[in-house]
N, C-alpha and C positions, 0 to 999 in steps of 0.2 A: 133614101131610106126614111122611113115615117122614123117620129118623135113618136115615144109608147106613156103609158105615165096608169098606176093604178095605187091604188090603197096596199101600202106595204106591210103595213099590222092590220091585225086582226080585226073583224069585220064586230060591230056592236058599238055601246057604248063604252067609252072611255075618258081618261084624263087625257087624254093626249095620241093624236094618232097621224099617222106619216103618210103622206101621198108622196109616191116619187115621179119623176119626168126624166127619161134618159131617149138621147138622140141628139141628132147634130142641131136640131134647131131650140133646145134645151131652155137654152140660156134666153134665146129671141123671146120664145113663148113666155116666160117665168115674168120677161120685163113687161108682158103686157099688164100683168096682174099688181106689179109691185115694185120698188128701186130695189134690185138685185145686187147685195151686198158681193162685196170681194170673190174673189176663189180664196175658197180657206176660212173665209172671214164665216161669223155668225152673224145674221141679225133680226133683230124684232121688225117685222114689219103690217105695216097694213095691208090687206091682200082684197083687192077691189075686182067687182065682177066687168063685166062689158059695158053693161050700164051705168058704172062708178059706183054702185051701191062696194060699203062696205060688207063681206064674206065673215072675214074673222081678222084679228090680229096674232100673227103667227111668227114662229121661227123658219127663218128661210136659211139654205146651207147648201152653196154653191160646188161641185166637182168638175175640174177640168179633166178632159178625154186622158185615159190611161192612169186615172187617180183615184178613178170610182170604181164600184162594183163591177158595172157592165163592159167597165173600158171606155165609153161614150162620156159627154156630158151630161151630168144628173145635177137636177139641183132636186131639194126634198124641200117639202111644207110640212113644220108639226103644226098642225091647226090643233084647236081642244075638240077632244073626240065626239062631238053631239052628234048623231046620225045625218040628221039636216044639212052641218056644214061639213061634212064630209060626203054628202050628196050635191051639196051646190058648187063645192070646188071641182070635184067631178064632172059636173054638168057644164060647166063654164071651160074646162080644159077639152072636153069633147067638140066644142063647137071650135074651136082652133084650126087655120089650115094645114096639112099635113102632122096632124095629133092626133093621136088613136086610143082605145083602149087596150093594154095591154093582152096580150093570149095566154093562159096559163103557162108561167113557167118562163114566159120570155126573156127577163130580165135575167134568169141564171144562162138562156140558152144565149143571149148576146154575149154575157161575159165570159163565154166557152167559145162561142164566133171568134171574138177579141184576144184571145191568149191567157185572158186573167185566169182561169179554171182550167184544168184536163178534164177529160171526161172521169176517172173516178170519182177527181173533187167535186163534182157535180154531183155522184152519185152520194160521194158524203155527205154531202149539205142535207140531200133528202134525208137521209139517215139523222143527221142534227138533228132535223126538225122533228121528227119523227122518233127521238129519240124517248124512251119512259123510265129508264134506271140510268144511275153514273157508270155503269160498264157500256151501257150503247154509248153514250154520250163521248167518253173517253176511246173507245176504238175509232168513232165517225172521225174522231177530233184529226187522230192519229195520221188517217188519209187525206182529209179535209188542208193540213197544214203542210201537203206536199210531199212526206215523207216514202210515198207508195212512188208517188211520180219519180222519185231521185233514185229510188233504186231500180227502176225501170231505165233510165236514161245509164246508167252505170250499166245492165245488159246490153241494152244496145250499142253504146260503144265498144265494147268488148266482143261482142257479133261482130259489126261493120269492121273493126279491127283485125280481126280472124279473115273474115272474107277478104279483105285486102290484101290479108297477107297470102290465103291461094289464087285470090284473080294474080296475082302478080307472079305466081310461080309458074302459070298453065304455059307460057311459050317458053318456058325454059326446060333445059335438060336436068337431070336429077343429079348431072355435075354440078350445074350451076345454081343449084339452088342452096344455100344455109344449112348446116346440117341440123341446127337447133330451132328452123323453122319449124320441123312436125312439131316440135315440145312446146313450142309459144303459143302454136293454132291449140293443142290438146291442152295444154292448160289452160288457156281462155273462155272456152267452152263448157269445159269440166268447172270450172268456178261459176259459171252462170249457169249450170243446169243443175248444181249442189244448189245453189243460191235460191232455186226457182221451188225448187222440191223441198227445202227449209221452207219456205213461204206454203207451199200448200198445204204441206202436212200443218203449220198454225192454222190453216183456212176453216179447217172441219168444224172446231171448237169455237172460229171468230162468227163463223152461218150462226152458231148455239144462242150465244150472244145477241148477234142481231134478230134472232125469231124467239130463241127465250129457250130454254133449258126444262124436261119434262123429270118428274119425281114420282114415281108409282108407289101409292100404299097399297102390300099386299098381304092376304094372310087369309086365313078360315073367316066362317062366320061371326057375327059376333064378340069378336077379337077389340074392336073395339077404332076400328077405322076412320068409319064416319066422325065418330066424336072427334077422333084426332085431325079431320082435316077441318071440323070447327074450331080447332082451340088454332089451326095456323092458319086459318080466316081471318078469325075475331070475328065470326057470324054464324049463322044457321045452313051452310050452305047445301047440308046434304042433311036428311031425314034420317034421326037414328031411332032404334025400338031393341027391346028385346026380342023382338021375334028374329029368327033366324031367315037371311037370306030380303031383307028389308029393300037393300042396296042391287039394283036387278042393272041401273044403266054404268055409266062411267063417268063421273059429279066432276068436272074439271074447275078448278078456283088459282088464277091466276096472282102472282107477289109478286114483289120487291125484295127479294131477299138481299141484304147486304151488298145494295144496288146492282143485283144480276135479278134479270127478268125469268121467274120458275113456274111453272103450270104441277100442283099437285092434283094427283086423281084419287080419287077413294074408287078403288075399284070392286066387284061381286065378291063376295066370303067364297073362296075356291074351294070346292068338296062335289059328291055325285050328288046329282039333284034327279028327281023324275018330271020338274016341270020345266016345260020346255022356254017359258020365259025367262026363266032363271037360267035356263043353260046356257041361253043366247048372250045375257048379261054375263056368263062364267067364262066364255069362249072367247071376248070381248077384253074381259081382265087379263087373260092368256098373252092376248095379241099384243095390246095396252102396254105390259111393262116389259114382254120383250121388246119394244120400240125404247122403253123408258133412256134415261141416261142414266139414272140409280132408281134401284129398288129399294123402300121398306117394309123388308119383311117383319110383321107386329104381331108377337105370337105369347103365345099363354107361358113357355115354358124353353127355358135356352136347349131345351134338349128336343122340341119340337122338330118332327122331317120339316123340310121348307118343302112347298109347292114347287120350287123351278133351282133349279142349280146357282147358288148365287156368284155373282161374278165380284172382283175385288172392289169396285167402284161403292155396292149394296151396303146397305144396313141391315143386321138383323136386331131386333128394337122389342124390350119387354115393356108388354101391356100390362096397364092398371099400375102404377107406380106409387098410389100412393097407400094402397093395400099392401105392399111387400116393403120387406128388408133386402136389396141387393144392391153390391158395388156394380151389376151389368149394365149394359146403355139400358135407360126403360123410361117410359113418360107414361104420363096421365092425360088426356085426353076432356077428362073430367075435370079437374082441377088444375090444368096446367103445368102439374111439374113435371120436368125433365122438358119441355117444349122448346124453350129458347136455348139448351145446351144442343140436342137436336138438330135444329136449325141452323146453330152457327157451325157443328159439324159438316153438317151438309155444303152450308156455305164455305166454309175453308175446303174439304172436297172440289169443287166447282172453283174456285180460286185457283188452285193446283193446275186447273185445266186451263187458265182464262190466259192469252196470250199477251206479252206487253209490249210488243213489237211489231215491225211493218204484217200487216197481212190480206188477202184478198178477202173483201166481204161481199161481194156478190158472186151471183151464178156465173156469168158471162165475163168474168174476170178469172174464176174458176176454171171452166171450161178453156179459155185460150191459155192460161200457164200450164194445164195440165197438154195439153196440144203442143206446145213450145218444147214442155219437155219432152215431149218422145221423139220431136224431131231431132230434138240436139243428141238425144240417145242413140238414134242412128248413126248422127254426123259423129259421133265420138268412134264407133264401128268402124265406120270408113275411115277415120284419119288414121286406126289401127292395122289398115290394110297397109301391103308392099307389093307394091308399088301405091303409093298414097292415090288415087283415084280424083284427082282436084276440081275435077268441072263438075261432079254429082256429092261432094261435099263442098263445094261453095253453095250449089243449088240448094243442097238444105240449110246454108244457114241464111239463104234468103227466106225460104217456107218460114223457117224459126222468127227471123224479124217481121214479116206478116202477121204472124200469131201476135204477139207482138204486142204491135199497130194497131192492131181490135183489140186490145187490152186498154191501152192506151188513147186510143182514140183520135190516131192518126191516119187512118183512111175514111172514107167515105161510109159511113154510116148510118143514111138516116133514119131508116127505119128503126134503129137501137135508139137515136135522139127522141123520135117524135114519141117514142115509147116513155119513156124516161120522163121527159117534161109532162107528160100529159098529165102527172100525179102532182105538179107542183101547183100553186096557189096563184091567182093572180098577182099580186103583187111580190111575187118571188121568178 
């Protein structure tokens, strides 16, 4: 197996920047360069090219196999980040025998090769890095630290336990089998298929999370929208006027809301129109906030019809706040008041929803628990049969630990790998 080695941080200038080297010959290669301190140990050293020319003076920071990231031997170099010598250390580790440059993403796909990672943790890390508010950060964290994989490994012994216990019944008579067998098999199952279905139903609102949460201003013309989706900018983001019907597209301005990721829209003032650009932007608004996850309806008058049925999640929000006397929700748009009471409404809303426990945040994690369950939904059917049926209820809870396994990351998968890594960074 090649020795891989790339720029760990971030590509530019810096104070300080990491090239790593992992592979069996780790350690060999490192000493060409330099006296390769301890495993464990830190040290200063001088880091000299082929020629003897001095490179830089760096921190060198040795890992034995099973102690690093990747599982392999890695030692790191923080060289000081000047383009130059973090091009000549590069340059100098490429000319090495058996030493390569890394392939996007190798380093995390070794450390999944190795044991150190399952495949969600892998997916978590993407999500780490890729993280923009403290709610992505904190859910990746969640899966990242193992806590998805332990209650996976808790299904499947509870499956593999089940099934053992009808492989072992099938050559025997229904004298000789336990009579509290059916009730261990049916409650083992029944606790992981609850388990499984607690976890998806979190899932809905963990996707929200990881792609961001949508908020729809809706209302008549002129109501006063636009401005309001400038004062939760802090910018110009959308053109406002007196005129009626100004707002024809759908202005998306993407926050930080009390660290959850929100997309507000100012969307078309809804009323009949006879131009046709207008209608298309009206049609648009329609669509917009029935996708929405909350609506604000922002209207002249609490007695106002709302345009769409509002659901309990919606606000309905009086405009121009700072022209009236009212104890109702209402902001100004213009002057800011009522905006940040608003918002953190909103935001406690979306809290309400935000999960704080194990849950699946991708598609393909989604997809195979939601798979798992319906097979154990059947196996639960059959173990209710009489005469229990044991060779097509073992069967499925083999199907079930399959599903599983592609959750997990224990069969042969590479086309979901080569997918996966392909977004990660060289030196990740």
């Amino acid at each position: 197996m090649d020795t891989i080695f790339a720029q760990a941080t971030a590509h530019g200038r810096a104070g300080v920047s990491i090239v790593r080297l992992s592979g069996p010959q780790a350690f060999d290669i490192s000493s060409q360069f330099c006296d390769r301190p301890a495993v464990g140990k830190t040290g200063l050293r001088a880091i000299r090219a082929s020629d003897g020319s001095l490179v830089d003076r760096a921190v060198v920071l040795c890992f034995e196999a099973g102690a690093s990231f990747t599982g392999e031997r890695v030692v790191e170099f923080h060289v000081h980040g000047g383009l130059a010598t973090v091009a000549r250390l590069l340059s100098e580790l490429s000319k090495c025998d058996k030493c390569r440059l890394a392939e996007p993403g190798e380093f995390t796909r070794r450390a999944l090769e190795n044991g150190q990672l399952d495949l969600n943790q892998v997916e978590a890390l993407a999500d780490l890095i890729d993280a923009e508010t403290e709610s992505q950060r904190q859910q990746a964290i969640r899966v990242l630290d193992g806590s998805f994989g332990d209650v996976g490994a808790v299904w499947r012994t509870n499956l593999l336990r089940a099934a053992a216990l009808l492989e072992a019944s099938i050559d025997f008579s229904d004298e000789e089998i336990p009579s509290d067998l059916y009730l261990e098999v049916a409650d083992l199952v029944g606790q992981t298929q609850i388990s499984i279905s607690t976890i998806l139903e979190r899932s809905v609102i963990a996707s929200k999370i990881r792609s961001g949460f949508v908020v729809a201003i809706v209302g008549l013309p002129n109501v006063g929208k636009s401005t309001l989706l400038n004062a939760i900018a802090g910018r110009q983001a959308a053109i406002t006027s007196d005129v009626a019907g100004t707002t024809r597209d759908v202005i998306e301005v993407r926050v930080d809301l009390m660290g959850l990721a929100v997309t507000f829209l100012d969307t078309a003032g809804l009323r009949k129109s006879e131009d046709d650009i207008e209608n298309l932007g009206i049609s648009m608004a329609y669509s917009r906030a029935n996708e929405a996850d909350i609506r604000l309806f922002l209207v002249d008058s609490i007695d106002e019809t709302l345009p769409l049925i509002a659901r309990p999640d919606d606000f309905v929000v009086l405009s121009k706040a700072d022209e009236r006397l009212s104890c109702e929700l209402s902001v100004s748009g213009k002057t800011g008041l009522g905006v940040s009471n608003l918002l953190q409404l909103i935001s406690d809303k979306l809290m309400q929803k935000t999960p704080t426990d194990v849950v699946a945040i991708r598609e393909r994690q989604v997809v195979g628990l939601r798979a798992a369950s319906v097979v154990l939904t059947r196996t639960l059917e059959l173990i209710d049969q009489k005469p229990l049926p044991f060779e097509l209820a073992c069967q499925e809870l083999y199907f079930a630990l399959s599903e599983l396994d592609f959750v997990f990351g224990k069969i042969d998968i590479e086309s979901v790998l080569d997918e996966i890594f392909s977004s990660f960074c060289l030196g990740k």
